[in-house]
C-alpha positions as a Markdown table, in Angstrom:
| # | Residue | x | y | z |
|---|---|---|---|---|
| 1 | Unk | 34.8 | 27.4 | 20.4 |
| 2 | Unk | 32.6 | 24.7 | 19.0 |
| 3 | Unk | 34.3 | 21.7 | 17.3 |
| 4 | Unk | 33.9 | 21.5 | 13.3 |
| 5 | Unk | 31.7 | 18.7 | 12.6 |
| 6 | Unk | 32.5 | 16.1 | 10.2 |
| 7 | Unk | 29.8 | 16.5 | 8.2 |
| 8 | Unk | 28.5 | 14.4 | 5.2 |
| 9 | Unk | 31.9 | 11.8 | 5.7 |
| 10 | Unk | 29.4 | 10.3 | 8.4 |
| 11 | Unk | 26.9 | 8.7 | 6.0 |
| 12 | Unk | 30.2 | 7.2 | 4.0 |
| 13 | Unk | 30.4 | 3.3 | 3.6 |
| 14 | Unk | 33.6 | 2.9 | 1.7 |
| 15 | Unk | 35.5 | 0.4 | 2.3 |
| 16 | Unk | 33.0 | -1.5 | 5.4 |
| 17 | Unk | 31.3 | -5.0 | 4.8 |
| 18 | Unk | 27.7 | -5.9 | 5.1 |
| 19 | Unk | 25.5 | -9.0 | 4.9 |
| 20 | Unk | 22.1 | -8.5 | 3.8 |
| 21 | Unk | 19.6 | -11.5 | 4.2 |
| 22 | Unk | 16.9 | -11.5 | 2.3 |
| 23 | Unk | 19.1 | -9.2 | -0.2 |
| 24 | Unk | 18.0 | -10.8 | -3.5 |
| 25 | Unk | 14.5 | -9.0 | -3.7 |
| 26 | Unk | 12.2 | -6.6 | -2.3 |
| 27 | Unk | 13.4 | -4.7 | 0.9 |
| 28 | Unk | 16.9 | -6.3 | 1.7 |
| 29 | Unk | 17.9 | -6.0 | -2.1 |
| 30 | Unk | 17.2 | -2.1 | -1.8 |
| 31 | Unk | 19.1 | -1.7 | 1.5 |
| 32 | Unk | 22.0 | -3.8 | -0.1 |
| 33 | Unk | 21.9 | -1.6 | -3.0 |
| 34 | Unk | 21.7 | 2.2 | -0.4 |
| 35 | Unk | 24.5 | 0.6 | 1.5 |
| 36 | Unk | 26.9 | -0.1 | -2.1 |
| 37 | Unk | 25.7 | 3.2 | -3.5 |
| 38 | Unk | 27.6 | 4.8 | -0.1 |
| 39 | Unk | 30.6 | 2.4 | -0.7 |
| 40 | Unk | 29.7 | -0.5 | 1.4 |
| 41 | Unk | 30.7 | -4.0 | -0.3 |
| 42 | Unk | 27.9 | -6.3 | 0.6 |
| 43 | Unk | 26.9 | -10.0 | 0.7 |
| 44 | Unk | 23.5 | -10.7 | -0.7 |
| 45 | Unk | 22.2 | -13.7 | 1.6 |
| 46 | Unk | 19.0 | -16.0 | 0.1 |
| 47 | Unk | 17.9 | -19.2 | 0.1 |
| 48 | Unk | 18.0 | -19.1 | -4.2 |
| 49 | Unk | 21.7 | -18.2 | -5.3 |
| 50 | Unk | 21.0 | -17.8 | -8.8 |
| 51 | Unk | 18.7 | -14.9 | -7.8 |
| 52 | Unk | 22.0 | -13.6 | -5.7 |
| 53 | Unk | 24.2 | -13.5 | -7.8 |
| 54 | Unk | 21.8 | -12.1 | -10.7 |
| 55 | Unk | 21.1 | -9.0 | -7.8 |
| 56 | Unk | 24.9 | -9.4 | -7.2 |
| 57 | Unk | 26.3 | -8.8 | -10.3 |
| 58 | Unk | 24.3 | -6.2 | -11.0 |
| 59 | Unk | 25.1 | -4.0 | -8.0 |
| 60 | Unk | 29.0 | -4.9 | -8.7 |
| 61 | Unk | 28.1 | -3.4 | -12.0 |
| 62 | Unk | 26.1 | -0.2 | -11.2 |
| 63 | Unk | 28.2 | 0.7 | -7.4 |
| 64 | Unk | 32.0 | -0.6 | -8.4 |
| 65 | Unk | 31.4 | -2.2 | -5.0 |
| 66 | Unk | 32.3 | -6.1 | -4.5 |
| 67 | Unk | 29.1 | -8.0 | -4.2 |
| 68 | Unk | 28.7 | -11.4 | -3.7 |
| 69 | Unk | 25.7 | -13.8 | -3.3 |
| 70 | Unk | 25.3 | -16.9 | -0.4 |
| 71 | Unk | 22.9 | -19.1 | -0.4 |
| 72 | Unk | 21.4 | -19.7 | 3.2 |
| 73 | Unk | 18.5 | -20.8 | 5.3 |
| 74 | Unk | 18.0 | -18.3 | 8.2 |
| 75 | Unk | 16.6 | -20.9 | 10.3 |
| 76 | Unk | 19.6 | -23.2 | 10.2 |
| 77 | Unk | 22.0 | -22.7 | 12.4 |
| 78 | Unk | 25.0 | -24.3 | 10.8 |
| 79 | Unk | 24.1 | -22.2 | 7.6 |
| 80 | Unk | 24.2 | -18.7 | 9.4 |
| 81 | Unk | 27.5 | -19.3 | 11.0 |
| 82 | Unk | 28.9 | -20.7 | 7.1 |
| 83 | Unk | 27.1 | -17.5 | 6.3 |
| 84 | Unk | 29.5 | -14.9 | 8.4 |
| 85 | Unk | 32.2 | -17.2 | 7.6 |
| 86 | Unk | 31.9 | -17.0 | 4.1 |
| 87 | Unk | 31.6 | -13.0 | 4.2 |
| 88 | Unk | 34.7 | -12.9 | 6.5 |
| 89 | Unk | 36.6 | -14.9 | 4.6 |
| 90 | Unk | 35.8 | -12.4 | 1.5 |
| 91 | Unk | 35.9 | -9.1 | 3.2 |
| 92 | Unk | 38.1 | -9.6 | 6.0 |
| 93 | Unk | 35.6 | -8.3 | 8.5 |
| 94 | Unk | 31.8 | -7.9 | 9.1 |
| 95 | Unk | 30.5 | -4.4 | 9.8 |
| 96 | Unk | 27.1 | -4.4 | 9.5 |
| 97 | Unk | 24.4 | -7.3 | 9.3 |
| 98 | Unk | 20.9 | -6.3 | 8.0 |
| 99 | Unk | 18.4 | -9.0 | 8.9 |
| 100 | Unk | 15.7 | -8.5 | 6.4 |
| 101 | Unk | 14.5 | -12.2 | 5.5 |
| 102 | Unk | 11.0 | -12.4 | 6.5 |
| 103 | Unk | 7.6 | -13.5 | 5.4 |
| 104 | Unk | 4.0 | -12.8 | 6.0 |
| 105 | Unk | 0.8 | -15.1 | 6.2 |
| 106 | Unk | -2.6 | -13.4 | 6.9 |
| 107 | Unk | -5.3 | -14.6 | 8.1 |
| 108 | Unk | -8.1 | -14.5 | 11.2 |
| 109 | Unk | -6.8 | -17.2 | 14.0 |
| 110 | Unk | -9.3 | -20.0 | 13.6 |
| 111 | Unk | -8.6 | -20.5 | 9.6 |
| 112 | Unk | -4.7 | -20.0 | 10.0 |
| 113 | Unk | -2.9 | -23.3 | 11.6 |
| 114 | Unk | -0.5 | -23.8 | 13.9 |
| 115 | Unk | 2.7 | -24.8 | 11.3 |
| 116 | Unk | 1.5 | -21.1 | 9.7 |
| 117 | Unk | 2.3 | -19.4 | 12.9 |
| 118 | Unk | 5.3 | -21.6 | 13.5 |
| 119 | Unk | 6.7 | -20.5 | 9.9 |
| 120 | Unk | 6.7 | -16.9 | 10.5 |
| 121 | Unk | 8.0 | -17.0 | 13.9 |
| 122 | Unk | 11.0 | -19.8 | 12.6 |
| 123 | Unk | 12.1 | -17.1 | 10.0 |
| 124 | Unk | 11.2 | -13.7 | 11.6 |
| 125 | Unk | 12.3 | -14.4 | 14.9 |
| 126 | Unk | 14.4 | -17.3 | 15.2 |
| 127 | Unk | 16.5 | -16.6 | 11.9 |
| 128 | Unk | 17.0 | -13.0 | 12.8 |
| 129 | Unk | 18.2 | -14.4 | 16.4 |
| 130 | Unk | 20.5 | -17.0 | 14.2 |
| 131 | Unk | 21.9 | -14.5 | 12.1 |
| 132 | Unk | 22.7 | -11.9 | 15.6 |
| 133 | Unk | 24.4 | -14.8 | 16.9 |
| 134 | Unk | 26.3 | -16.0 | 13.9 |
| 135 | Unk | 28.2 | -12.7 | 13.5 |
| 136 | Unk | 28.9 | -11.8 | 17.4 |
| 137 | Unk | 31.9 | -12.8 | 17.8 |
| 138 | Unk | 33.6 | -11.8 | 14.6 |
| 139 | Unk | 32.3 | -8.1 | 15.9 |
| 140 | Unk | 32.9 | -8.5 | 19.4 |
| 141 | Unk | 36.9 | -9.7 | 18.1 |
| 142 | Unk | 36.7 | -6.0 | 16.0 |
| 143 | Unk | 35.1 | -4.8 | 19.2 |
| 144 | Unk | 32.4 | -2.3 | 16.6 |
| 145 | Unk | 29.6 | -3.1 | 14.5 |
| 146 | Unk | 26.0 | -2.5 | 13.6 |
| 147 | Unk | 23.2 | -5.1 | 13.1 |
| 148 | Unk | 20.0 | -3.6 | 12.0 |
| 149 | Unk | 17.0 | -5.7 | 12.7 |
| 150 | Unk | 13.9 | -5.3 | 10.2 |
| 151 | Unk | 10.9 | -5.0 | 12.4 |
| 152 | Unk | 7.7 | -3.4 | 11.3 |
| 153 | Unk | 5.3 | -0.7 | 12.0 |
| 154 | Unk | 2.8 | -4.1 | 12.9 |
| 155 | Unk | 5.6 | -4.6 | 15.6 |
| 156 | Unk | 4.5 | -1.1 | 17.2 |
| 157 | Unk | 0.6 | -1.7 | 16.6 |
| 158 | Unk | -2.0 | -4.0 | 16.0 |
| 159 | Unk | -4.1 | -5.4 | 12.9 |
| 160 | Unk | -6.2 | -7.8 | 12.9 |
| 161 | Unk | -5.9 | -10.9 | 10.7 |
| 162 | Unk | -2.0 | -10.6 | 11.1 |
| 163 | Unk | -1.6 | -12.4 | 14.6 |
| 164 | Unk | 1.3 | -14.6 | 13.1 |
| 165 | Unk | 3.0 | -11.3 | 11.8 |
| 166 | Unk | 2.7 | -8.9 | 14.3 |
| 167 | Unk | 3.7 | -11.5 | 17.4 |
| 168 | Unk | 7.0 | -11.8 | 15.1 |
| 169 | Unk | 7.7 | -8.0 | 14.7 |
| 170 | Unk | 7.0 | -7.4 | 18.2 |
| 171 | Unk | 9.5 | -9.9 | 18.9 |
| 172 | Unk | 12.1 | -8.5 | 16.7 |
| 173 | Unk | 11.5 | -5.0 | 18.4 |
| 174 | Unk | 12.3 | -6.4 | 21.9 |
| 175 | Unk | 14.7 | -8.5 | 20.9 |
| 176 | Unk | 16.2 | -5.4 | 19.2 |
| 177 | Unk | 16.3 | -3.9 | 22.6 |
| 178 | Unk | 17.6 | -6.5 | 24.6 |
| 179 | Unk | 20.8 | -7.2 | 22.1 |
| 180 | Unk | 21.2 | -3.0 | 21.9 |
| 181 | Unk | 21.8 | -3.2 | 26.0 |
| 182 | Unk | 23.8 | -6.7 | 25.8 |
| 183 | Unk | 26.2 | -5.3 | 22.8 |
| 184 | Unk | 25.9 | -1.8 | 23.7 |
| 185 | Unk | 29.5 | -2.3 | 26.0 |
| 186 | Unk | 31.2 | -3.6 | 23.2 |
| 187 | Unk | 30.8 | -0.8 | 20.6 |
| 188 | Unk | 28.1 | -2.6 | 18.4 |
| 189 | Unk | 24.8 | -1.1 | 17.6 |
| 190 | Unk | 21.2 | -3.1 | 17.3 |
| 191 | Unk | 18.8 | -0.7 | 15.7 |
| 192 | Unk | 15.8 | -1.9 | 13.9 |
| 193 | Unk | 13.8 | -0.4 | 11.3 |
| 194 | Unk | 10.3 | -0.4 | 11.3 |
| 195 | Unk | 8.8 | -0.1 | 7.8 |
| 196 | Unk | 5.4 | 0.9 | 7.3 |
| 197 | Unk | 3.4 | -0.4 | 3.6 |
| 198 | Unk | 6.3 | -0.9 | 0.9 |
| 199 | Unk | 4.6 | -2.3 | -2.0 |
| 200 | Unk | 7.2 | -5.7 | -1.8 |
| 201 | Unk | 6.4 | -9.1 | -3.6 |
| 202 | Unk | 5.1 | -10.0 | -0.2 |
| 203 | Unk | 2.4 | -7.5 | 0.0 |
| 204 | Unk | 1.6 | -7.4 | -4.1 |
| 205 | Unk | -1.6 | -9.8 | -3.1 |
| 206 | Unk | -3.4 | -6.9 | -1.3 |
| 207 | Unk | -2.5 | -3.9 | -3.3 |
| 208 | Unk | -5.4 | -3.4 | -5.4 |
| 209 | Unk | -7.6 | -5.1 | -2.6 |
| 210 | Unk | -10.5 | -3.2 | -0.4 |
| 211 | Unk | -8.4 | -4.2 | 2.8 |
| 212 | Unk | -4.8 | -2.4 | 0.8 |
| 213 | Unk | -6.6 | 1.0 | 0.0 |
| 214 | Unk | -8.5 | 0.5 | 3.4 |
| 215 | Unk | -6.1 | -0.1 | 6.0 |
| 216 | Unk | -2.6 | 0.5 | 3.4 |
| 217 | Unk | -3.1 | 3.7 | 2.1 |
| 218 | Unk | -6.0 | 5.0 | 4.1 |
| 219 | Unk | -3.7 | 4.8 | 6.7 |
| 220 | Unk | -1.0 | 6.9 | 6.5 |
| 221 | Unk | -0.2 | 10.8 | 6.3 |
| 222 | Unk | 1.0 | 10.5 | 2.5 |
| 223 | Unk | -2.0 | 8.2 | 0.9 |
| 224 | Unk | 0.1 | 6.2 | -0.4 |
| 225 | Unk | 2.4 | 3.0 | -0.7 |
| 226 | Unk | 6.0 | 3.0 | -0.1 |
| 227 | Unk | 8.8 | 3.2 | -2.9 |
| 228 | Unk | 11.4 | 0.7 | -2.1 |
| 229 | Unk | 14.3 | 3.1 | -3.0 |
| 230 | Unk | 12.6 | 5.1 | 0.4 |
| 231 | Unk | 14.3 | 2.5 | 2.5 |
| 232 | Unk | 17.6 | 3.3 | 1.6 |
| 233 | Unk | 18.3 | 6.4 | 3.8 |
| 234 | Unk | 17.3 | 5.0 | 7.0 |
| 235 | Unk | 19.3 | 2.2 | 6.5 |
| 236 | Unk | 22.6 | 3.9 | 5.2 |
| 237 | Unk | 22.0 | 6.1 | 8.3 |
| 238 | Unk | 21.7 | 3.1 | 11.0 |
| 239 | Unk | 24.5 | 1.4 | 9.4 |
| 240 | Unk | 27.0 | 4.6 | 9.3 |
| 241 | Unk | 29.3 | 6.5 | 12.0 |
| 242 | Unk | 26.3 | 8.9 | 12.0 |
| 243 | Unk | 24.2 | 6.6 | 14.1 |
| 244 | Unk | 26.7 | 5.6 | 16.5 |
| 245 | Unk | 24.1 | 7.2 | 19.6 |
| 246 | Unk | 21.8 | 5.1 | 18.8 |
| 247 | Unk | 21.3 | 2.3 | 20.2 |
| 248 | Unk | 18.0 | -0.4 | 20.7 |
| 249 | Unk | 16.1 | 2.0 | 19.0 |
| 250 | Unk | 13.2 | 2.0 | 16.2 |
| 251 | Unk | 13.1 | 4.0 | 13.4 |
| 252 | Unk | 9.8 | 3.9 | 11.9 |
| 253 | Unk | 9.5 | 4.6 | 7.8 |
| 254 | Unk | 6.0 | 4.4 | 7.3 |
| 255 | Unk | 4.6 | 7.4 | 5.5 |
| 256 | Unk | 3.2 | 8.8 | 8.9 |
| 257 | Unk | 1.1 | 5.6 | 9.7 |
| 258 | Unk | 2.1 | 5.0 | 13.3 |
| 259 | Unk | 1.9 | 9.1 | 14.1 |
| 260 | Unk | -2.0 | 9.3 | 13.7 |
C-alpha cells in the first residue's frame, strides 16, 4: 500500500530563515515577500537600508513574519560574511539564501567599455559567488539548506546587445551546477531560477521600446510581460521540503520564451 503523502505541509516556511539580496525592490523583494507569505522570516539584504527596512516593515506588517533589513555590498567580501552573521545572529540559523542582486547594462560590444562588463560580472557573478560562500558553513554546521541562484532565461540563450548580461547569467547557471554537485553530500540544495521579461525597475527603460514589444513580448507564448507576484511560486517551491530532488537545476519562468 502506497504511503500517504504529505501534501500541501511541503510548500510550508514557518518557522525557516531566509536572506534575500537584492530584497528591497523588484524581484528579490517579491520572493522575500512569497517566502514570508508561507511563514519564512526573512532578511532583506541591499546596499540602501532605508529602502530595507521601509520593504521590511512592511512585510512584518502584512505576513506577522520577523523581517529585518542589512545593508550590504555583494561584492565585498567582508560585508557578505557580516551579512550571514547578522541573520544568524537574529534567526538562529540560515535556511535559504536567494541571490537576487543583479544589474543589467545593454549595449553592442564596441560602444560598451570594459569597467561596464566588469560591473555586471563583479555583482552577478562574483557577489552571488560571495554570498554562496558567506553562508556555507553555517549550513554545512546544520548539515541542510537551500540557496537559490537568480539566473536568467539570457543565461540559457542568446541576445544581442546584452554580451555583459548574458556572459553573467551563464555563469550563474554553471556555477549553479557546480555548487548543486559540491553541496549536494551535505543536504543543501543550489537551484537557480531563470526568469524570463518581468517588467522590474531594471527593464522599465525598454518597455514601451520597439526592441521591448519586439524581442519582450514578441517573444514569448503569453504576449506579454511578467507580473512580479509570478515569481513567488517558483521560489517558495525551490526554497521548501517539496524541492528537496532537486538539485543544480533551472527552472525557467518566462511566459514560454525559452520553449519556442
Amino acid at each position: 500500500m502506497s504511503q500517504k503523502l504529505p501534501g500541501i505541509k511541503l510548500f510550508d516556511l514557518s518557522g525557516k530563515a531566509a536572506i534575500i539580496t537584492g530584497g528591497s525592490k523588484g524581484l528579490g523583494l517579491a520572493m522575500a515577500e512569497g517566502l514570508a507569505s508561507a511563514g519564512a522570516n526573512v532578511m532583506l539584504v541591499s546596499r540602501t537600508l532605508k529602502e530595507g527596512e521601509e520593504s521590511a516593515q512592511r512585510i512584518a506588517e502584512l505576513y506577522g513574519v520577523k523581517a529585518i533589513a542589512f545593508e550590504a555590498d555583494v561584492v565585498n567580501k567582508e560585508q557578505t560574511e557580516a551579512m550571514a552573521k547578522a541573520a544568524f545572529d537574529a534567526f538562529g540559523k540560515i535556511d535559504v539564501l536567494i541571490n537576487s542582486a543583479g544589474i543589467n547594462i545593454r549595449g553592442a560590444i564596441d560602444e560598451l567599455t570594459l569597467e561596464d562588463f566588469q560591473k555586471v560580472m563583479d555583482i552577478n557573478v562574483t557577489g552571488t559567488w560571495l554570498c554562496c560562500r558567506a553562508v556555507t558553513p553555517h549550513m554545512k554546521k546544520a548539515g541542510k539548506g537551500s540557496i537559490i541562484n537568480l539566473a536568467s532565461t539570457l543565461g540559457l540563450v542568446g541576445l544581442s546587445n546584452r554580451t555583459p548580461y548574458t556572459s553573467s547569467k551563464g555563469a550563474v547557471v554553471q556555477m549553479t551546477r557546480a555548487l548543486g554537485l559540491e553541496f549536494a553530500p551535505f543536504n543543501i540544495n543550489v537551484n537557480a531560477i531563470c526568469p524570463g521579461p518581468f517588467l522590474t525597475e531594471m527593464n522599465l527603460p525598454i518597455a514601451d521600446t520597439e526592441e521591448g514589444k519586439k524581442f519582450v513580448v514578441g517573444a514569448t507564448a503569453l504576449g506579454r510581460w511578467g507580473k512580479l507576484e509570478e515569481i513567488q511560486g517558483a521560489a517558495i517551491y525551490l526554497a521548501s521540503d517539496a524541492a528537496s530532488y532537486m538539485v543544480g537545476s533551472m527552472l525557467t519562468v518566462d511566459g514560454g520564451w525559452t520553449a519556442r
